[in-house]
Each structure stands twice: as structure tokens, then as C-alpha cells.
KOLMAR-998243 format. One record per residue (C-alpha): z, x, y. Coordinates in pm, 1 decimal, padded with zeros to 6 digits. Example, Ala and Ser with C-alpha at 12.3 -4.5 7.8 and 13.67 -1.06 7.14 Angstrom:
! KOLMAR-998243
<rec><c3>00780.0</c3><c1>01230.0</c1><c2>-00450.0</c2></rec>
<rec><c3>00714.0</c3><c1>01367.0</c1><c2>-00106.0</c2></rec>
This chain:
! KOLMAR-998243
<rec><c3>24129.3</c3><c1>09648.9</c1><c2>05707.9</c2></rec>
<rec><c3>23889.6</c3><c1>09615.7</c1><c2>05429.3</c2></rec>
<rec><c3>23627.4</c3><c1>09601.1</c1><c2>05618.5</c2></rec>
<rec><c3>23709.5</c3><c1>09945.1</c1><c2>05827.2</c2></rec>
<rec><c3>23671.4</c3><c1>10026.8</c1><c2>05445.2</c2></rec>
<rec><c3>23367.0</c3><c1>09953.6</c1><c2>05365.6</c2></rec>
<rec><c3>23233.3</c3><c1>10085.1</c1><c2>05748.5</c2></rec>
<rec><c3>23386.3</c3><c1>10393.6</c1><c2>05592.5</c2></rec>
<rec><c3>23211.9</c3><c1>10375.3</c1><c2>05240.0</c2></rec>
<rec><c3>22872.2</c3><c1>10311.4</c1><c2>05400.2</c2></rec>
<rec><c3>22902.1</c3><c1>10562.4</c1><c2>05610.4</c2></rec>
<rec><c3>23022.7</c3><c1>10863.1</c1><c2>05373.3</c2></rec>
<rec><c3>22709.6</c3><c1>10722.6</c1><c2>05170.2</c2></rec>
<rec><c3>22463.2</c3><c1>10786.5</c1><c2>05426.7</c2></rec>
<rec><c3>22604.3</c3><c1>11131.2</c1><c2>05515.9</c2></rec>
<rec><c3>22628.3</c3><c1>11234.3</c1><c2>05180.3</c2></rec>
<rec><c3>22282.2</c3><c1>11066.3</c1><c2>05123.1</c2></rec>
<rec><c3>22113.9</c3><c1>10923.1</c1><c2>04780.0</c2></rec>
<rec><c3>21925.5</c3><c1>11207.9</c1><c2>04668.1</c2></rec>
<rec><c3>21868.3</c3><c1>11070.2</c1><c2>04309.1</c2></rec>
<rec><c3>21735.4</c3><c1>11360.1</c1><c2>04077.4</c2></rec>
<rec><c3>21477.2</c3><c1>11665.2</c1><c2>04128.2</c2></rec>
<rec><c3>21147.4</c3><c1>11526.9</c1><c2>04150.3</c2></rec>
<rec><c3>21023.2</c3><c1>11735.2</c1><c2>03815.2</c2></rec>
<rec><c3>20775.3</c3><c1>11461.8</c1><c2>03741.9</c2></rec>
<rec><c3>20596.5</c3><c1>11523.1</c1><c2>04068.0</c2></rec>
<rec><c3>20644.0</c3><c1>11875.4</c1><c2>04058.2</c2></rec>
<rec><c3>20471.5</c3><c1>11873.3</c1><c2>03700.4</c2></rec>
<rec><c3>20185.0</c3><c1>11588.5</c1><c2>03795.8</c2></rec>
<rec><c3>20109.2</c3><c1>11928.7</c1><c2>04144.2</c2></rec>
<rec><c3>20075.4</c3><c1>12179.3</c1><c2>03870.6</c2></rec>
<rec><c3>19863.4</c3><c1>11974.9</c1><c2>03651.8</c2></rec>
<rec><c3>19609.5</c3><c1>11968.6</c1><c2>03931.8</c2></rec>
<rec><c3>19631.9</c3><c1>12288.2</c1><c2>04057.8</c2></rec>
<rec><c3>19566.9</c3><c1>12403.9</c1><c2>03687.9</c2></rec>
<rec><c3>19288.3</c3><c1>12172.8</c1><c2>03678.6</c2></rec>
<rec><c3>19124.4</c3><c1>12286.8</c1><c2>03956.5</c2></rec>
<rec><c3>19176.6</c3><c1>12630.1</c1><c2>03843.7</c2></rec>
<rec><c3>18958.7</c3><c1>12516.7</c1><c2>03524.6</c2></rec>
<rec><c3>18731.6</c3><c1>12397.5</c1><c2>03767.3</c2></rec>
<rec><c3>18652.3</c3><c1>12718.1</c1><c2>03943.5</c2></rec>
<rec><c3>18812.9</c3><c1>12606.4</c1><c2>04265.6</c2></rec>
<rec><c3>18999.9</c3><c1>12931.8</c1><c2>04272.4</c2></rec>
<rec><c3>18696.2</c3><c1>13097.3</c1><c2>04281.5</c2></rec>
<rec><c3>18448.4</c3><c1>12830.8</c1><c2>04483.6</c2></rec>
<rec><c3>18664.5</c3><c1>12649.1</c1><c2>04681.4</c2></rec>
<rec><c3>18942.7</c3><c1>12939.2</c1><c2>04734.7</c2></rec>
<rec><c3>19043.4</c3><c1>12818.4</c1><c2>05105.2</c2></rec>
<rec><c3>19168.1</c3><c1>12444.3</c1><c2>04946.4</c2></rec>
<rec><c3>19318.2</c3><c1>12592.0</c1><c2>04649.5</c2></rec>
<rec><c3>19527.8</c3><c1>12836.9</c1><c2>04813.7</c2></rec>
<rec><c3>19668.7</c3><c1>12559.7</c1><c2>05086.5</c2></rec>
<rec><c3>19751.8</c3><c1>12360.9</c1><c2>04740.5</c2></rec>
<rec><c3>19930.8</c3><c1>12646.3</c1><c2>04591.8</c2></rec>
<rec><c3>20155.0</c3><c1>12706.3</c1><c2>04923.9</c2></rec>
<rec><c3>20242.1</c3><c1>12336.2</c1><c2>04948.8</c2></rec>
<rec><c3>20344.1</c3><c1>12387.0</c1><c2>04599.8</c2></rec>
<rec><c3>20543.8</c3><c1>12660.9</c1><c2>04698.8</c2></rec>
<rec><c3>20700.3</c3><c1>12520.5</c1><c2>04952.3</c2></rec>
<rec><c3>20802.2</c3><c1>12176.0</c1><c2>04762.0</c2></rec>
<rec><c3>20969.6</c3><c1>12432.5</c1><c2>04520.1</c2></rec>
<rec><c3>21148.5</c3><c1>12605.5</c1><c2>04771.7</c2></rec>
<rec><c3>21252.0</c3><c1>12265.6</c1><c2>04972.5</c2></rec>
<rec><c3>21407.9</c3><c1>12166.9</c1><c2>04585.1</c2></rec>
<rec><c3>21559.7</c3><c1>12450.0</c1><c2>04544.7</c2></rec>
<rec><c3>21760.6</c3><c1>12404.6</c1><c2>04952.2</c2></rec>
<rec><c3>21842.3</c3><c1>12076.9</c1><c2>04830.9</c2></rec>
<rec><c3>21964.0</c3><c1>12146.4</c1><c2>04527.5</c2></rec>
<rec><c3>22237.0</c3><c1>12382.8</c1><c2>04661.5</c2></rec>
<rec><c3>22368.3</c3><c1>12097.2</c1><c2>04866.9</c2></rec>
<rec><c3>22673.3</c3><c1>11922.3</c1><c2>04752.7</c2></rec>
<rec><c3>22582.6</c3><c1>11598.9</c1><c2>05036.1</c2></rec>
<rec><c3>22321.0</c3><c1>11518.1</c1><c2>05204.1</c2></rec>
<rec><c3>22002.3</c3><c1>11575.2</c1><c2>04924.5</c2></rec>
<rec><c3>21705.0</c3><c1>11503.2</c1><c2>05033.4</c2></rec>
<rec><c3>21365.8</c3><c1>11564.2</c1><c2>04821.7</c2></rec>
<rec><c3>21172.4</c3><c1>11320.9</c1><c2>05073.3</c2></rec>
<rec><c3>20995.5</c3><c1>11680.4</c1><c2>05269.4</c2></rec>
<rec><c3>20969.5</c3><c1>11770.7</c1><c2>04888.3</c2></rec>
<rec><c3>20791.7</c3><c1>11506.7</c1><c2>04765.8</c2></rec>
<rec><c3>20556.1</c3><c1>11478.8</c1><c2>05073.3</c2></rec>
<rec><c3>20479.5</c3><c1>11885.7</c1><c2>04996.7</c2></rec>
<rec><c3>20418.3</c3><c1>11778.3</c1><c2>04623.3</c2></rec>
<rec><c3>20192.6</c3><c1>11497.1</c1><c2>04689.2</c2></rec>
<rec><c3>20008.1</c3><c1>11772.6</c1><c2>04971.2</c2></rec>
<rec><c3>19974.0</c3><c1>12008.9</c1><c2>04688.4</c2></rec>
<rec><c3>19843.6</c3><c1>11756.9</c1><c2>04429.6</c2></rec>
<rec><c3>19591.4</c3><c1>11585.0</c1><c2>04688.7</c2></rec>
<rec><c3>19464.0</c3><c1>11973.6</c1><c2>04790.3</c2></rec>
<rec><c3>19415.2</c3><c1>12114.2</c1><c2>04448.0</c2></rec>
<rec><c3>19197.8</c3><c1>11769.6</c1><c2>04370.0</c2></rec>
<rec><c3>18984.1</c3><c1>11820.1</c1><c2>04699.3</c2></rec>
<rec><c3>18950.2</c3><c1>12206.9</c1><c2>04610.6</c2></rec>
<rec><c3>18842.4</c3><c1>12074.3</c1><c2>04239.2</c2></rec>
<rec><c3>18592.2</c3><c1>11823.3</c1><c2>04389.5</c2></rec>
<rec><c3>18456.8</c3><c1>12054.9</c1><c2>04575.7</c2></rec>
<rec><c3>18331.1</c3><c1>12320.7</c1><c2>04354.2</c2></rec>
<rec><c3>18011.9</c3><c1>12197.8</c1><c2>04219.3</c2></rec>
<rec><c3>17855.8</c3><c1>12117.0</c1><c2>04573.7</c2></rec>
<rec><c3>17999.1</c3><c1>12472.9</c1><c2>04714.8</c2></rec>
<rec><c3>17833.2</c3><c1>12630.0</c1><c2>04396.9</c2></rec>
<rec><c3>17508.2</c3><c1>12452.9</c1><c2>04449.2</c2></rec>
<rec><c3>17480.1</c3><c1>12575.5</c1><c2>04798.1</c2></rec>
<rec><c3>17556.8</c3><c1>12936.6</c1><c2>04663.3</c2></rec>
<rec><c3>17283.1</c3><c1>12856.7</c1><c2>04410.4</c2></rec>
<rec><c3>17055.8</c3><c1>12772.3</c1><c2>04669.4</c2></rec>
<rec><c3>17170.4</c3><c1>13107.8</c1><c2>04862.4</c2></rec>
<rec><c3>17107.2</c3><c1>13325.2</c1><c2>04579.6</c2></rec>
<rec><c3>16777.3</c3><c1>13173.2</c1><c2>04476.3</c2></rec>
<rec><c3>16655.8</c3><c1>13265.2</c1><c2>04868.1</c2></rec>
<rec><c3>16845.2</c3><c1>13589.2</c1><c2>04853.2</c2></rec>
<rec><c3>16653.6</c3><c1>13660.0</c1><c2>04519.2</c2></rec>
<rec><c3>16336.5</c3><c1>13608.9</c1><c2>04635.5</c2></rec>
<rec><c3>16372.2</c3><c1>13805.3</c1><c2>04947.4</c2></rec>
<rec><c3>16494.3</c3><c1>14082.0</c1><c2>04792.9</c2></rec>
<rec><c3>16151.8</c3><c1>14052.0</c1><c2>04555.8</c2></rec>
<rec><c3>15938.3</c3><c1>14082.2</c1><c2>04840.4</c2></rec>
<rec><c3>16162.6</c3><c1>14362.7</c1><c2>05023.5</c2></rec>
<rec><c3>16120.9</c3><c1>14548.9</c1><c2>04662.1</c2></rec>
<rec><c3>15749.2</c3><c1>14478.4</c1><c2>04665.7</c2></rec>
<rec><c3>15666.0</c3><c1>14610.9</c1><c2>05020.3</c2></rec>
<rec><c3>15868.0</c3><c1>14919.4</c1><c2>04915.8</c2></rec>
<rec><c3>15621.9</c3><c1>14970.0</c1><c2>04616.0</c2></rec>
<rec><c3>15339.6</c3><c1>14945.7</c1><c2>04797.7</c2></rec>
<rec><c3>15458.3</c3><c1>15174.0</c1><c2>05079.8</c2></rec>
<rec><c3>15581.9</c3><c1>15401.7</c1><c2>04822.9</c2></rec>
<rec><c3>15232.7</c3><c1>15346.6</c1><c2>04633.9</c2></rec>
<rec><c3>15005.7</c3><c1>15432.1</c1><c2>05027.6</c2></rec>
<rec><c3>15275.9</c3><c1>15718.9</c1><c2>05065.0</c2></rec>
<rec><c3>15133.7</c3><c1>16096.5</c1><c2>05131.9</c2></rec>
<rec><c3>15148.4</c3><c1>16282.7</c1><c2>04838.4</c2></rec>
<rec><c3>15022.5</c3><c1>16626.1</c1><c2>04989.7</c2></rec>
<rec><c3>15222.6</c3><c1>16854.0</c1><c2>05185.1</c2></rec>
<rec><c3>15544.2</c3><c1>17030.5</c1><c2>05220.9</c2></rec>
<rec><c3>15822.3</c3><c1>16845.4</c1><c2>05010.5</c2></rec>
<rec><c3>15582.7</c3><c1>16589.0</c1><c2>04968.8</c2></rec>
<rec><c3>15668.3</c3><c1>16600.5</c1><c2>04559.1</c2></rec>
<rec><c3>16031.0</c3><c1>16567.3</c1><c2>04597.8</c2></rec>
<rec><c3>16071.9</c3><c1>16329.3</c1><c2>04860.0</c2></rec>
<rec><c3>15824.6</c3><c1>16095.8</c1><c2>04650.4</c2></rec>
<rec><c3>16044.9</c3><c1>16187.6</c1><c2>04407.3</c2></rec>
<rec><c3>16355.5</c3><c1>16052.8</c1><c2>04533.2</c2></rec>
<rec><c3>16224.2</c3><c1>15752.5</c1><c2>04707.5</c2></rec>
<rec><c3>16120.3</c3><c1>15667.1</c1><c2>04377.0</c2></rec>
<rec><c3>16453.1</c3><c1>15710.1</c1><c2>04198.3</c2></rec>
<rec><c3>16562.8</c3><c1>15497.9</c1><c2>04523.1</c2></rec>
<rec><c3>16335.9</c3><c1>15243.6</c1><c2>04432.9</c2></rec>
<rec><c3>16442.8</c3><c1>15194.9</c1><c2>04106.1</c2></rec>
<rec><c3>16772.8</c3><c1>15166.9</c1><c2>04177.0</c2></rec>
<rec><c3>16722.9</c3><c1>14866.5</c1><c2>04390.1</c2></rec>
<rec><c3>16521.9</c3><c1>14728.2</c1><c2>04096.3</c2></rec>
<rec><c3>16813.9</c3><c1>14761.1</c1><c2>03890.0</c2></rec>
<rec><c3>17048.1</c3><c1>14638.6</c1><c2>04168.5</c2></rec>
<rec><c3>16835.9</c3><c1>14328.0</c1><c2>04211.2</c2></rec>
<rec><c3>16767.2</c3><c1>14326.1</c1><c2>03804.7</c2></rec>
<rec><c3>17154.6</c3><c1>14297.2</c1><c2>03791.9</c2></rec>
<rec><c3>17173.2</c3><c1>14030.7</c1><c2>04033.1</c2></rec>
<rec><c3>16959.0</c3><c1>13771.3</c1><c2>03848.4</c2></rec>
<rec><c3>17105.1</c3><c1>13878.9</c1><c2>03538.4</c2></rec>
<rec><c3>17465.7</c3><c1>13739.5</c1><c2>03739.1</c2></rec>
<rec><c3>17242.9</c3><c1>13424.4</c1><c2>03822.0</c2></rec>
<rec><c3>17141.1</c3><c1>13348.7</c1><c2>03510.8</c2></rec>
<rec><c3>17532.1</c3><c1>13332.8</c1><c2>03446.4</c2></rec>
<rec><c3>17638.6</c3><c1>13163.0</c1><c2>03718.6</c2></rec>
<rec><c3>17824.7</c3><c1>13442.7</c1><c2>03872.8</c2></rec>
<rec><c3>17652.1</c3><c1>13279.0</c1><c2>04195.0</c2></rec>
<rec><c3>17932.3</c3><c1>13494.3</c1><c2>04471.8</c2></rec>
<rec><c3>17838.0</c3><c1>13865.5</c1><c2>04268.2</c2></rec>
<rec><c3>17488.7</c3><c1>13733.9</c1><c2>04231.6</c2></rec>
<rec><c3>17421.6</c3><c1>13691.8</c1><c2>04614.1</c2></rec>
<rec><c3>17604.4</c3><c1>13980.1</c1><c2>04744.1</c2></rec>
<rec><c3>17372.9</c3><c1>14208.0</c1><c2>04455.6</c2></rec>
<rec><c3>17017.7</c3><c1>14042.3</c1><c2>04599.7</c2></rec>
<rec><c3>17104.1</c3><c1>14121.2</c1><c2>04925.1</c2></rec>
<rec><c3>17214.9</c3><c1>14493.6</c1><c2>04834.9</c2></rec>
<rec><c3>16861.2</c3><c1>14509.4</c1><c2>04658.6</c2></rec>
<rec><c3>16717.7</c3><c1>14393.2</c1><c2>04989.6</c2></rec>
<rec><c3>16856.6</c3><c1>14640.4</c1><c2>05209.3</c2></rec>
<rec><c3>16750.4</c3><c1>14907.4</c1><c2>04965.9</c2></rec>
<rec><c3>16450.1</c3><c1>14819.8</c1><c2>04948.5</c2></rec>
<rec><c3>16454.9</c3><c1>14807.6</c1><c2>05380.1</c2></rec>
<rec><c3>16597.6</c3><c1>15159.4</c1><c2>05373.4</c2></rec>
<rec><c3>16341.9</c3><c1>15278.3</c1><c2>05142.9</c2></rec>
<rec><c3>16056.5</c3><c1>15139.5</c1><c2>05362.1</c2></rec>
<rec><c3>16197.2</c3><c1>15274.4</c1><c2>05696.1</c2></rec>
<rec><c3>16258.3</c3><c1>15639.3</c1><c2>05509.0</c2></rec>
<rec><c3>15882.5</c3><c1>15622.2</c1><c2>05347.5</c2></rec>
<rec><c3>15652.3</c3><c1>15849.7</c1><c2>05580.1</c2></rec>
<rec><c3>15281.7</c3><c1>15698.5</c1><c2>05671.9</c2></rec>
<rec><c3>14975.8</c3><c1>15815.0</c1><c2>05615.4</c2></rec>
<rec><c3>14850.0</c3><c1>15971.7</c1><c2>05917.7</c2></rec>
């Protein structure tokens, strides 16, 4: 008889399971490094990382709070494993942001100087332009007012470098470059 009674105790104790407390610690040592990475710029550089830490964060939150609504049976083993996920994600997204911003660095700086050499064949097609005939005036006109503006676009763009805003910095050379591209093709030749 006692030991049908203890069969019984051991086996109300694994159905009812050892849960032992909410794993706050972990939850606090994911959030750490998510902030950290945030710091970092890995929200900004390494964005595909840092948002797979912030669901697994999520999602260990959401397992705690399933398991905390149980009366038997808590479990924060899928919890912890989504915690640890979410740590181990936000320090890979962290890691990663100085070599992703290099390589935007190195993007920019080619971006930059094509866009230079776009704005300087527009110049001098602007500069060999016709200047005589009908609407000849206005048209040099406005491709001029075009041309500054992609001087200003690309002027913007280094001043974004300079700052390292490296993602609005690339996308602003390349906008100068195809400016200055449109310009050319709309210039007339000399004939």
C-alpha cells in the first residue's frame, strides 16, 4: 500500500510538473541585449537579426504568460529556449553592425564618386549645349536649375556621409546620379 502511494505521488508530480518560478532573470538578461544592440545601431544596420531577436522575445513573453495561467503542468523550458534565442540574436545583430556599416561605407564612397562624374559629364554637356534657337534660353535654363539640384542632392548626400548616415547617404548619391543621367539624355547636341 505505501508504495501504490508513492506511484501515486510521483505521478501527480510529473503531471502537475515542477515549473519553479517565471524566468524574469532571463527575460531581463534578452532585453539587456536587445537594448544593447539597439545602442549599437543594429536596429538600423543589422535590422533583419534584430527583429528575429525581438519576436523570440515576444514569443518567450507570450509562452510565460500560457504558463502562467496554468494551475499544473508549468513549463518555462520553450520559454527559456525563446529567451536564450532572443539574447543570442540581438548579440549577433550587435556584432554585426560595424562590418554591415563598413560595407555601406564602402557603397557610398563608390556611389559618391559616381555620382561626381555623372554630375561632371552633365556640366560639360550642359557647358557644349546649343545656346541659339527657339527655346534655346529656357531650356538651358531649366537644365541648369536641374543641374543644380542634383548638386545639392549629391551635396546633401556627403554631408549624410560625413555623419555616418551611411543608408540616407547612399540612396542620396545615387538620386544625384540619375539626375545627373536624366539631365544628359534631355541635353540636345550640337549639330
Amino acid at each position: 500500500m505505501r508504495i501504490l502511494r508513492i506511484a501515486v505521488v510521483l505521478a501527480l508530480l510529473s503531471i502537475i510538473g515542477c515549473g519553479g518560478p517565471p524566468p524574469d532573470a532571463e527575460v531581463q538578461a534578452a532585453e539587456q541585449a536587445l537594448q544593447s544592440a539597439q545602442q549599437a545601431g543594429a536596429d538600423v544596420y543589422s535590422q533583419e537579426g534584430f527583429q528575429e531577436a525581438q519576436q523570440s522575445l515576444e514569443a518567450a513573453r507570450q509562452e510565460i504568460a500560457v504558463q502562467q495561467e496554468k494551475t499544473f503542468g508549468v513549463d518555462y523550458t520553450n520559454a527559456l529556449e525563446l529567451l536564450e534565442t532572443a539574447k543570442s540574436k540581438a548579440e549577433e545583430a550587435a556584432a554585426g553592425v560595424e562590418e554591415r556599416k563598413e560595407e555601406l561605407r564602402a557603397q557610398a564612397q563608390q556611389a559618391e564618386q559616381e555620382a561626381s562624374e555623372a554630375i561632371e559629364q552633365a556640366n560639360e554637356a550642359l557647358r557644349r549645349a546649343p545656346r541659339r534657337g527657339k527655346g534655346a534660353r529656357a531650356d538651358i535654363a531649366a537644365l541648369t536649375r536641374d543641374l543644380d539640384g542634383a548638386k545639392s542632392t549629391l551635396a546633401q548626400a556627403q554631408g549624410e556621409l560625413s555623419n555616418d548616415d551611411l543608408i540616407a547617404a547612399l540612396d542620396h548619391f545615387k538620386e544625384a546620379k540619375a539626375q545627373a543621367e536624366r539631365l544628359i539624355s534631355n541635353i540636345p547636341s550640337r549639330r
